[in-house]
VEXDREN-2710 file (C-alpha; in Angstrom, 1 decimal):
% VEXDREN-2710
k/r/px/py/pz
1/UNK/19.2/-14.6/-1.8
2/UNK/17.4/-12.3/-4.4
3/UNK/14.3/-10.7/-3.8
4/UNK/12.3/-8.3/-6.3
5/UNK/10.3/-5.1/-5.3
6/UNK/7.3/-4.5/-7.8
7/UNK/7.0/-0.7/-8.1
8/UNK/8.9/2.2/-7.0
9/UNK/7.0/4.6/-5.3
10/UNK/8.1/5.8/-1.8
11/UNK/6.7/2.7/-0.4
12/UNK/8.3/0.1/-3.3
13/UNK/12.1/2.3/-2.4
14/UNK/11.6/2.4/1.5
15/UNK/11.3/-1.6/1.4
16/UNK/14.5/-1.6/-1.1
17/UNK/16.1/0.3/1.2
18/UNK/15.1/-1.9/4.3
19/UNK/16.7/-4.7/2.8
20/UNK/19.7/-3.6/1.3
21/UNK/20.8/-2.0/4.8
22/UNK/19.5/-5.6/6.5
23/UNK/22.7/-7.2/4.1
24/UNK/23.0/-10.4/2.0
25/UNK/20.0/-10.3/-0.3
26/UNK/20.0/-9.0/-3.7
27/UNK/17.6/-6.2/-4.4
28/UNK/15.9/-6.0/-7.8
29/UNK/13.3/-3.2/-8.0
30/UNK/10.7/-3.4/-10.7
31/UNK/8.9/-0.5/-12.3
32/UNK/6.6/-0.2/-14.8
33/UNK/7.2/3.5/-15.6
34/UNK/10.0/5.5/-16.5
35/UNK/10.4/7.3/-12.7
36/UNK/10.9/6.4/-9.1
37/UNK/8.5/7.8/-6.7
38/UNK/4.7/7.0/-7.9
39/UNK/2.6/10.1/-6.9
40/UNK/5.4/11.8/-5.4
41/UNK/6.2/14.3/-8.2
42/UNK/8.4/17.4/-7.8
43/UNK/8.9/20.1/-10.4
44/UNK/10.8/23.0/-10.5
45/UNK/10.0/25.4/-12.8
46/UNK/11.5/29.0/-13.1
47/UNK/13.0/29.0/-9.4
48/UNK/9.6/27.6/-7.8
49/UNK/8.9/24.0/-6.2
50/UNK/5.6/22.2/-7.3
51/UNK/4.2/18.9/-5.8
52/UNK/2.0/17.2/-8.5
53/UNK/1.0/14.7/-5.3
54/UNK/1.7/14.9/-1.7
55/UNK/3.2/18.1/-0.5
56/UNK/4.0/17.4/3.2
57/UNK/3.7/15.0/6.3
58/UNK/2.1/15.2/9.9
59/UNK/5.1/16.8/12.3
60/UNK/3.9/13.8/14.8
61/UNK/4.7/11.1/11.7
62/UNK/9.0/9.9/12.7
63/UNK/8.9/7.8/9.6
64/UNK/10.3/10.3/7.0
65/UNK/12.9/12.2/9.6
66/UNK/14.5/9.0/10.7
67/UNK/14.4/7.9/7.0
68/UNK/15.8/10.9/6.3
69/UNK/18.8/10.5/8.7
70/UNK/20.0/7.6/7.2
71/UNK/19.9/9.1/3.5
72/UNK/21.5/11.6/4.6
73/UNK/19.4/14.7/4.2
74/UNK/17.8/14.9/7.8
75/UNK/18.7/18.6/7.8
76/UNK/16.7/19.7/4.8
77/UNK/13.1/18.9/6.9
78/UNK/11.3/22.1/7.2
79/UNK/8.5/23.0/9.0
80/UNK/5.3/24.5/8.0
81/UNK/5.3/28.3/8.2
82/UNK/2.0/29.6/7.4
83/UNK/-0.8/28.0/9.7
84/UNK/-4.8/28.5/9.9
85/UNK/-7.1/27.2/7.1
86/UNK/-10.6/29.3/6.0
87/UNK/-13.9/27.9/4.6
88/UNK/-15.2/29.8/1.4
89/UNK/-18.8/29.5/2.0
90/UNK/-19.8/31.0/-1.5
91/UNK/-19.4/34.6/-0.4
92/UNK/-16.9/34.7/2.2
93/UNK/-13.5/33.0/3.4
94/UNK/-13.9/32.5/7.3
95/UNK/-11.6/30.6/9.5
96/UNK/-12.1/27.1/10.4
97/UNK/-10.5/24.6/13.1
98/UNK/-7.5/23.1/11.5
99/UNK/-8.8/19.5/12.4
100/UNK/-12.2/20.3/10.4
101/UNK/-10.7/21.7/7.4
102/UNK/-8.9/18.0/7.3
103/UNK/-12.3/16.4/7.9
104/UNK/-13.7/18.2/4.8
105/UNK/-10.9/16.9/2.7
106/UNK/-11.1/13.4/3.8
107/UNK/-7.5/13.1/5.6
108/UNK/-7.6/10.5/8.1
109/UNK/-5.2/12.1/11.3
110/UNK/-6.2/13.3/14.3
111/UNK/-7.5/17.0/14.9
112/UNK/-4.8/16.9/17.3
113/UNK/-2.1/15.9/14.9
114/UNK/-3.3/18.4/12.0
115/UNK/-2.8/21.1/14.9
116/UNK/0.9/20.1/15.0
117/UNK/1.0/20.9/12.0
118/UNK/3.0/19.6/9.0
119/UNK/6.7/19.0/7.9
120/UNK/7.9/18.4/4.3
121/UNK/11.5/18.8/2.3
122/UNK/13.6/21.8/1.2
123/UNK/13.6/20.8/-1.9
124/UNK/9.9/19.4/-2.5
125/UNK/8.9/15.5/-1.5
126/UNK/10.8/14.4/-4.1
127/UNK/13.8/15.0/-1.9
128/UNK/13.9/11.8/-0.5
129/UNK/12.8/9.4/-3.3
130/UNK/15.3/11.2/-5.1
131/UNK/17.9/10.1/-2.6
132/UNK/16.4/6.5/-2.2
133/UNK/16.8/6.1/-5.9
134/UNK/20.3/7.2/-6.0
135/UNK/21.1/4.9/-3.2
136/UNK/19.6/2.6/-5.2
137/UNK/20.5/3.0/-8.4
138/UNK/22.3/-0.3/-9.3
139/UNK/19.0/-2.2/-8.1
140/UNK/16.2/-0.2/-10.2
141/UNK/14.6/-1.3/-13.6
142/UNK/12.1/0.9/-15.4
143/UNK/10.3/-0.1/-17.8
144/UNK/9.4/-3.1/-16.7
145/UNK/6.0/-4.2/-15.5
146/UNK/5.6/-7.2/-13.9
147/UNK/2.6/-9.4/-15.7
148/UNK/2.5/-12.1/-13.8
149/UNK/3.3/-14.4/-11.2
150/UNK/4.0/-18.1/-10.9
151/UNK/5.4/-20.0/-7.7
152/UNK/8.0/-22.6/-8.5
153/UNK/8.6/-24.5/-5.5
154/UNK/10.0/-22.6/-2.2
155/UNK/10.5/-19.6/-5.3
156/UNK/9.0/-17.6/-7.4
157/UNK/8.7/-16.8/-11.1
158/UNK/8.1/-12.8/-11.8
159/UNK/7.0/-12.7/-15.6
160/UNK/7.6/-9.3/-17.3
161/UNK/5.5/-7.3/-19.7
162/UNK/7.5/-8.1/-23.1
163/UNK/8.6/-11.3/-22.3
164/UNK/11.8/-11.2/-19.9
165/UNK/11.8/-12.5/-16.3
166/UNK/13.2/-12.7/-12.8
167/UNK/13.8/-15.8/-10.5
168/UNK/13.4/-14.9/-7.1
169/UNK/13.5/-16.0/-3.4
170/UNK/11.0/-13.4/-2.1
171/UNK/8.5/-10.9/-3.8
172/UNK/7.2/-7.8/-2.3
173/UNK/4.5/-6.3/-4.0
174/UNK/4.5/-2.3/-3.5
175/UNK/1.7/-1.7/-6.0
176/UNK/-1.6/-0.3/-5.6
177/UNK/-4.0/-2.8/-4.5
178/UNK/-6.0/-3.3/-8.1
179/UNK/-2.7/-4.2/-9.7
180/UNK/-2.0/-6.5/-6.4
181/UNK/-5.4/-8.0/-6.2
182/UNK/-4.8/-9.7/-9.4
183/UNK/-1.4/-10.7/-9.2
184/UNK/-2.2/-12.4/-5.8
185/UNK/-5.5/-14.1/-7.1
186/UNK/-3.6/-15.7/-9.9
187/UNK/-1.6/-17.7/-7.3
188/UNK/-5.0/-18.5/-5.0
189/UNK/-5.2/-16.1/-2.4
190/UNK/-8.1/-15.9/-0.9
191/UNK/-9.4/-12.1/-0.5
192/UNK/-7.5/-11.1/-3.1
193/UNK/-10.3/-10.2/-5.3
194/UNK/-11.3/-7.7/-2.4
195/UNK/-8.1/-5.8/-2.3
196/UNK/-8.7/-5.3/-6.0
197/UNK/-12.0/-3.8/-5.2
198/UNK/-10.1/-0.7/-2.8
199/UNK/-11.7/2.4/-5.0
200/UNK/-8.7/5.0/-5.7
201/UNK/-10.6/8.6/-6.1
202/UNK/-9.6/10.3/-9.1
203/UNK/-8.8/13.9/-8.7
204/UNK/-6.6/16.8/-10.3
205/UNK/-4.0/19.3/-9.1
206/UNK/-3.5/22.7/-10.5
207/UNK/-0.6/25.1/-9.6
208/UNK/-0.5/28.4/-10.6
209/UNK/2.1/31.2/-10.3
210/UNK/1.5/34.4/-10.3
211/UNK/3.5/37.9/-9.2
212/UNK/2.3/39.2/-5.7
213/UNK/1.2/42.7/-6.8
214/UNK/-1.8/40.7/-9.2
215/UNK/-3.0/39.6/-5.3
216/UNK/-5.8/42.5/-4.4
217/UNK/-5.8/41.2/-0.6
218/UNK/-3.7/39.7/1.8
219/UNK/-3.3/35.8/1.9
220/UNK/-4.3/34.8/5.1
221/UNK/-3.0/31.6/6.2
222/UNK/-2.0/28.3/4.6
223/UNK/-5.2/27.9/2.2
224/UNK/-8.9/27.2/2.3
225/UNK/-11.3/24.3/1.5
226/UNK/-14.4/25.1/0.0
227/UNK/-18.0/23.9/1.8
228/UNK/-20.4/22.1/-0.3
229/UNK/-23.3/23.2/1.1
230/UNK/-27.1/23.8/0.2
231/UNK/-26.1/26.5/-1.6
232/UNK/-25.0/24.3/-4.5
233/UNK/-26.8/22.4/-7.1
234/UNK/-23.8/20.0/-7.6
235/UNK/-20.5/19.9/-5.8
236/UNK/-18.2/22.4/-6.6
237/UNK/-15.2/21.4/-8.7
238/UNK/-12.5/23.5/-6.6
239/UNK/-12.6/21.5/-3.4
240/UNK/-9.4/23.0/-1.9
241/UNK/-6.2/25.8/-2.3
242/UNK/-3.2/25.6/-0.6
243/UNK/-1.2/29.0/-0.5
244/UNK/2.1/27.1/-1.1
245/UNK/4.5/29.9/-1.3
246/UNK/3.1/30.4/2.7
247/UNK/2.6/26.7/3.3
248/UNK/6.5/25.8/3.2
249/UNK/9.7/27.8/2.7
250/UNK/11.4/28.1/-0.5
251/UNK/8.3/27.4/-2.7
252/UNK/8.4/30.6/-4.9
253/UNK/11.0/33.4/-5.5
254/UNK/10.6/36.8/-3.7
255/UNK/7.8/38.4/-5.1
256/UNK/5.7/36.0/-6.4
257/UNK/3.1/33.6/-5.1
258/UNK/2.1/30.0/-5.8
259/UNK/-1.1/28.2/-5.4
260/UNK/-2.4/24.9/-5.6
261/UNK/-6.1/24.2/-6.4
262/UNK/-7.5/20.7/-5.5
263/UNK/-10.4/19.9/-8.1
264/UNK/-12.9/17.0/-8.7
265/UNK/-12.4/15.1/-12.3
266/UNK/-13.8/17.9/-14.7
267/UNK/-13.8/17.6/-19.1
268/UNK/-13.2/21.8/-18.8
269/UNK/-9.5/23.1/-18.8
270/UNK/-8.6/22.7/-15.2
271/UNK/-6.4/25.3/-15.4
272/UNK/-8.6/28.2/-16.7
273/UNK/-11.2/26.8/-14.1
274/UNK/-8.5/26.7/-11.1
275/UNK/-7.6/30.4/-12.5
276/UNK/-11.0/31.7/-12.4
277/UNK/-12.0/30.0/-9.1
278/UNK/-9.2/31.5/-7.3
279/UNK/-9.1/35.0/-8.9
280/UNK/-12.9/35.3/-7.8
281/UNK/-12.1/34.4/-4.3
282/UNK/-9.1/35.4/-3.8
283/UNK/-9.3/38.6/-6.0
284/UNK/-6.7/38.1/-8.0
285/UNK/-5.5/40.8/-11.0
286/UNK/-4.5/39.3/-14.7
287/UNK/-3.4/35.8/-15.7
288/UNK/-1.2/33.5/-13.7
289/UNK/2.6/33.7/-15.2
290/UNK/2.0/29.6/-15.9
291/UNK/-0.2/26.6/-14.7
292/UNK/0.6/22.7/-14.4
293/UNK/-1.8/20.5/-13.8
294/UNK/-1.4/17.1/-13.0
295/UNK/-3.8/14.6/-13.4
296/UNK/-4.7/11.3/-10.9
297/UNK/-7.0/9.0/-12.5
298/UNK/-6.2/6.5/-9.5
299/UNK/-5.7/9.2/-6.9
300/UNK/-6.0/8.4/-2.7
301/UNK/-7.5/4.8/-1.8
302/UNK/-10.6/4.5/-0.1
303/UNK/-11.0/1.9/1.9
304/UNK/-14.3/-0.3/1.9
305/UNK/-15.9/-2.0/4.9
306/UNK/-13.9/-4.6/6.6
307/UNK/-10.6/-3.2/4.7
308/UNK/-8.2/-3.6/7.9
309/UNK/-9.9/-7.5/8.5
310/UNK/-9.2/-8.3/4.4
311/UNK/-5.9/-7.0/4.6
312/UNK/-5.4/-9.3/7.6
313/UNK/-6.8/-12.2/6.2
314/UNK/-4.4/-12.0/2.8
315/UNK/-1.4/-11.8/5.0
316/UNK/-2.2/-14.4/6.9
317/UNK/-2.6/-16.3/3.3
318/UNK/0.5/-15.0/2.2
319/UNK/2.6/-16.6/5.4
320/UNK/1.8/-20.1/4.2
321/UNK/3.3/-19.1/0.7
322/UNK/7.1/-18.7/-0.3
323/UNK/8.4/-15.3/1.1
324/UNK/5.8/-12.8/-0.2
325/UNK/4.7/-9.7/1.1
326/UNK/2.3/-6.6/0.1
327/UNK/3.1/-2.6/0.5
328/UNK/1.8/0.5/0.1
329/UNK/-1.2/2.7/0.5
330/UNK/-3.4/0.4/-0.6
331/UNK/-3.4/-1.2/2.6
332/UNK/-2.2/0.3/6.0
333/UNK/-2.8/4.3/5.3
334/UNK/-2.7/6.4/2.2
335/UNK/-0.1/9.0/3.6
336/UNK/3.5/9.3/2.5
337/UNK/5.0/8.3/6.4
338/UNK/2.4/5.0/6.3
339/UNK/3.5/4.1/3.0
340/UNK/7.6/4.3/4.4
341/UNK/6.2/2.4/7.6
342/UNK/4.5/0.1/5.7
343/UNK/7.5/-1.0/3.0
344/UNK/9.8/-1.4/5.7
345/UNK/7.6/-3.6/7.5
346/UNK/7.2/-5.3/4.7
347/UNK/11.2/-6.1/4.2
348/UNK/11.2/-6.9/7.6
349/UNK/9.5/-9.8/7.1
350/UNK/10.3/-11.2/4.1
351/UNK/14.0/-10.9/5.6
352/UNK/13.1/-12.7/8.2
353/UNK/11.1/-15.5/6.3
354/UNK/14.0/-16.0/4.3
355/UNK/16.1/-16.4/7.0
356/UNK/14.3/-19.1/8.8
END
């Protein structure tokens, strides 16, 4: 039995990995870039660890632990170190609730949860996918966008950009939900056309590293958000800093400090704007030793009224259809732990259509 996995971010290579361990089907995993991991992005540049996406997950969230287990790197979870989070109100940096500072930023967990605080990877997020795609290896093919999608009888036909193709038993489709939304309307789903509709927010990382004698004061905490009040004619374009180097072990080398600015889509350099932000704020002395910035035109999902009864209402489409499931953020949570949750229940299923 052969089923193919369309895209290889953490959600695409958690259902891979769900169905490899589940035995008897062959695993193809299709990907239109030239990486594993989608947003997932770990650098590491001159002895420091950048995340160009996610940097962590929720201490209360098992998914990435007991993934981690079976990979084989359960012992390289750390905990977060540095804890408290500050407002900069325009003049000042003054502490805020935990729980509130998430709020600002639009993360959907619990105040509760945020006060747990986080966990993330020794080596950066990319830890794991890292691992997944080594474990994987034999089953992944970059390069190779899927363009369409035809059903031929109790199979299906996945067309590739460029002209090749896969016959397959079952599909699961770990793509963002515009790319989904159009591959399932070309085979009548109903609500498709809705999923496509999910708006991903664009927005831009900066990190910066910089020696910790050009820090005039003490860096108090994990980071800060910034409060768009009255105060401002537009919204700011630095809407967060985390204090990496404090956030998680092992993120810079002794003596030296990383940050991570968090800005709205901007045409300026968002480097020289994350510099001068933060060096205002945070009064910092001379240029940072290097920036990278890393740009998501198709950031986070938000999700649109009536998202949860949509998503229902496709899957319940889907079950009348050959073995074909849907994945990822786009749908059941945008965080790293509910995209892992959410391709392994996806492989679930279609492992247990096919067996039937």
């Amino acid at each position: 039995m052969k089923v193919a996995v369309v895209g290889a971010g953490i959600a695409g290579l958690a259902a891979a990995w769900e169905l490899q361990r589940s035995g008897g089907i062959d695993v193809t995993v299709l990907e239109a870039e030239r990486r594993a991991g989608g947003v997932i992005v770990t650098e590491r540049p001159d002895g420091f660890i950048v995340e160009g996406g996610p940097d962590g997950f929720l201490v209360s969230e098992p998914e990435l632990p007991a993934l981690a287990e079976e990979l084989g790197i359960g012992q390289h979870v750390v905990r977060q170190e540095a804890r408290g989070t500050a407002v900069w109100t325009g003049t000042a940096l003054e502490p805020i609730e935990e729980g509130r500072a998430a709020h600002l930023l639009g993360i959907d967990a619990s105040s509760a949860d945020v006060k747990a605080g986080f966990r993330s990877f020794a080596n950066g997020m990319g830890e794991p996918v890292a691992a997944l795609a080594g474990r994987l290896a034999g089953s992944l093919r970059f390069a190779q966008g899927v363009a369409g999608l035809v059903r031929h009888g109790p199979r299906w036909h996945v067309a590739i950009t460029g002209g090749s193709a896969h016959d397959v038993d079952g599909v699961i489709l770990a793509v963002p939900a515009y790319s989904a939304g159009r591959l399932l309307e070309s085979v009548g789903v109903t609500y498709a056309r809705e999923l496509a509709e999910v708006v991903y927010v664009p927005s831009i990382t900066v990190s910066l590293a910089y020696r910790a004698d050009q820090m005039e004061s003490r860096l108090e905490g994990a980071g800060f958000v910034v409060y768009h009040g009255a105060q401002h004619a537009a919204p700011p374009t630095l809407r967060a800093c985390t204090f990496a180097s404090q956030k998680f072990p092992g993120r810079a080398p002794a003596g030296h400090v990383l940050l991570r600015a968090y800005l709205a889509s901007t045409d300026d350099d968002p480097s020289q704007l994350a510099h001068t932000e933060l060096a205002r704020i945070l009064s910092i002395r001379g240029d940072p030793l290097w920036s990278r910035v890393f740009y998501w035109n198709r950031g986070l999902p938000r999700y649109l009224a009536h998202h949860a009864e949509h998503v229902a209402a496709v899957r319940r489409r889907l079950s009348r259809l050959p073995p074909l499931a849907i994945a990822g953020a786009g749908y059941d949570g945008a965080g790293v732990s509910a995209c892992v949750r959410s391709g392994r229940a996806a492989a679930v299923l279609i492992a247990q259509a096919m067996a039937h």
